[in-house]
C-alpha positions, 0 to 999 in steps of 0.5 A: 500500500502506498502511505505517507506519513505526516511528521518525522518526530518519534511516533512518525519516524519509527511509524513509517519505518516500521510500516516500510519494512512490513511491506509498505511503500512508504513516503516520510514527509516534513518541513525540515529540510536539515532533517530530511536530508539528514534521514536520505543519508540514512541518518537518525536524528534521535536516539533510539535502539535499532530505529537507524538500522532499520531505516537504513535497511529500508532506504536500501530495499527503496520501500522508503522515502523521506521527502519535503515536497508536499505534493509529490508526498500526498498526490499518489497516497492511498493512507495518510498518517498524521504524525505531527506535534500536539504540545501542551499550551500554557493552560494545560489543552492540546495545541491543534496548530500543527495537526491543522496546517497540515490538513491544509496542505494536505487538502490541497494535493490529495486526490479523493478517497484518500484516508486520513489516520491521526496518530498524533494524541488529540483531545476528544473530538479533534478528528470530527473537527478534521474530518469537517474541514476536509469535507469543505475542500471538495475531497473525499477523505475518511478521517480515521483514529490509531492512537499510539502506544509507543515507549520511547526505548522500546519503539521498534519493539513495541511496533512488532509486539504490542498488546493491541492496535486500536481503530477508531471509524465510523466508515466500515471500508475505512477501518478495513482498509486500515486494518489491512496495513496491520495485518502483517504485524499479527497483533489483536485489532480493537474497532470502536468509534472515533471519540473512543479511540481518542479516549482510550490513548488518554485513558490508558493511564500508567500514569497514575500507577507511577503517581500512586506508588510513589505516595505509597513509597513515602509513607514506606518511609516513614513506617518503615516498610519496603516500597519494593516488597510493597509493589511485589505483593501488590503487582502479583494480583492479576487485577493489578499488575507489576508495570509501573509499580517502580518507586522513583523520582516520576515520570517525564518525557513528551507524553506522560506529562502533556496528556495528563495536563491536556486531559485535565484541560478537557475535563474543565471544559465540560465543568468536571473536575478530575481530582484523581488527575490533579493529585497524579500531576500534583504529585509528581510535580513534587517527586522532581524536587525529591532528590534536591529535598533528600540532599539538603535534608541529609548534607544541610547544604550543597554550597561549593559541593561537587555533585555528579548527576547520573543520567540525564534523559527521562528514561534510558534508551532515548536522548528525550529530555522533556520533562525529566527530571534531571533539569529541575534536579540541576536547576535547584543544585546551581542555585544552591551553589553546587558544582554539578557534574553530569553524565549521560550516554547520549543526551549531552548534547540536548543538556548543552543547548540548556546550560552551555558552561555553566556544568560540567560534562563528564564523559564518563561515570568514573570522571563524573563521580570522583573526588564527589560529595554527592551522586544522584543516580536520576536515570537508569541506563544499564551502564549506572544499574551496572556500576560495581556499589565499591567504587563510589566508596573508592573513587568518591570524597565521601560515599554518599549516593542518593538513587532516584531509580533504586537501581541497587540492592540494599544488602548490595549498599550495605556490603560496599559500605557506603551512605546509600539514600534510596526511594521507599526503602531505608537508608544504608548508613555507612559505618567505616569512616573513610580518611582522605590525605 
């Protein structure tokens, strides 16, 4: 099938990639030259495992294409995804400015009967509202929902396994037809309504399980319990599971935090206040500031300390530092004086864009933690969760680690004889004084 996808960000990138090597002859269109040329080189401009090889693999076997011509891109196309940005506006709500100038353009080259299928998270409602503006251009056009349940990190993967594809129409040979594109993937299709659809994007709310353990985490501190054998328990009823049972410093990136605040927005406009979802937002906008709070509490002050911050993006495997909590983390460490260290497998460069000189980037754990007052483990990339517990003991001024991810064991802390502060656990204190000359 001839498809082209609108947006070359995440969900449009690994989309027409994955679609291309199912069998699809696939266009890729965006406004960004730099980038267009970049990705005919066979060059990802994001990071993520196993999205370069891939795109590589299908701009050999010509089933993929990455152009900025809109009319050359849509003309021929049987199915268009529409992949572009919905960020968050400052009250909260979708903004639709980039979804709706490419409806625009996309009304002016398209031959009838073409399909339109919104990727893009949008608020309930948005897909009747495009579906109007192509039936004022004269064109026959079945507006179609497929929401995206990607994680950043596990993109491909979750491409070729996930749980379930939703389709949300009202046009029966629309919906086949989309469903006729996923067949080669062999994942159980869900068909619903097209507002449905848009629901259930938002409705899937893991967000939640992250911010409700998290509470259950401090009040483990405070009592004295486990946070960690407190999930075990709790994930193993079938109606509860363990995914997204981890204790931690929140949740972060380009989805969690926009759909979360959109959704609130959509609730208000229909008079409905949604207190389960403020307390969600609430609460893990007071789980950044988690790690800065457990460092005072513990050093008094961080003025004229050297502090390493161990992982920068908001999740390991991706360069995404949108909403993570690593920023805040800095923010707070630089006004109070600290000197910051930061290390990340590949996010540095986004890092950099942010604070120029003002930190230092170490391109190593080692270079990042030695001669430290403090670490801060905020994400847990395999190389941090890897890292021997000793030589924090061996390389830092003072061994003390406060980990964002409980990443370590505490009978793991206790044996390397360090001050190992984590979530939802007790504190290892470390019982050898250590001498520096």
């Amino acid at each position: 099938m001839k498809i082209t996808v609108c947006g070359t960000g995440y969900v449009g990138l690994v989309t027409g990639v994955c679609l291309a090597d199912i069998g699809h002859e696939v266009v890729c269109f965006d406004t960004d030259e730099q980038k267009i040329n970049m990705l005919n080189e066979g060059l990802c401009p994001i990071y993520e495992p196993g999205l370069e090889e891939l795109l590589l693999k299908q701009l050999l076997a010509n089933r993929l294409h990455f152009s900025t011509d809109a009319k050359q891109s849509y003309k021929e196309s049987e199915v268009i995804f529409l992949a572009v940005g919905t960020p968050q506006k400052e009250d909260g709500a979708a903004d639709l400015t980039f979804i709706e100038q490419a409806v625009e353009t996309i009304a002016q080259h398209i031959n009838s009967h073409t399909i339109i299928v919104t990727k893009s998270t949008v608020p309930i409602g948005t897909n009747d509202r495009l579906q109007a503006m192509f039936d004022g251009k004269g064109v026959s056009v079945h507006v179609v929902s497929n929401p995206e349940f990607l994680r950043e990190g596990s993109g491909i993967y979750d491409t070729f396994h996930g749980d379930r594809i939703v389709i949300g129409s009202n046009h029966k040979e629309a919906k086949e037809k989309v469903e006729k594109i996923f067949q080669p993937l062999q994942i159980p299709i869900v068909h619903m309504s097209l507002k449905s659809a848009e629901m259930v994007k938002y409705a899937s709310f893991l967000a939640t399980k992250i911010s409700f353990i998290n509470e259950i985490a401090k009040l483990c501190e405070y009592t004295g319990a486990n946070v960690e054998d407190v999930a075990l328990g709790m994930g193993m009823d079938s109606r509860i599971g363990t995914p997204f049972l981890k204790a931690g410093i929140g949740f972060g990136g380009s989805c969690f935090p926009k759909d979360t605040k959109a959704l609130e927005n959509v609730a208000s406009l229909y008079g409905y206040e949604f207190q389960i979802l403020q307390s969600v937002i609430k609460v893990n906008e007071k789980q950044k500031s988690l790690l800065f709070d457990k460092a005072m509490n513990r050093m008094g002050t961080v003025e004229g300390k050297t502090v390493a911050v161990l992982g920068l993006s908001f999740k390991p495997n991706t360069d995404d530092i949108r909403d993570a909590p690593s920023i805040p983390l800095m923010d707070d460490l630089i006004e109070a004086g600290a000197h910051v260290r930061a290390y990340d497998p590949v996010a540095h460069n986004h890092v950099k864009r942010i604070y120029q000189n003002t930190i230092h980037y170490s391109e190593t754990i080692e270079n990042a933690i030695d001669q430290a007052d403090l670490v801060c483990i905020v994400t847990e990339w395999g190389e941090i969760k890897d890292f021997p517990l000793h030589k924090y003991k061996q390389m830092m001024r003072e061994p003390l680690l406060i980990d964002g991810r409980n990443c370590y064991k505490l009978e793991e802390a206790k044996q390397a004889d360090i001050t190992y502060i984590s979530i939802g656990r007790e504190v290892v204190e470390r019982k050898t004084p250590i001498f520096r000359y």
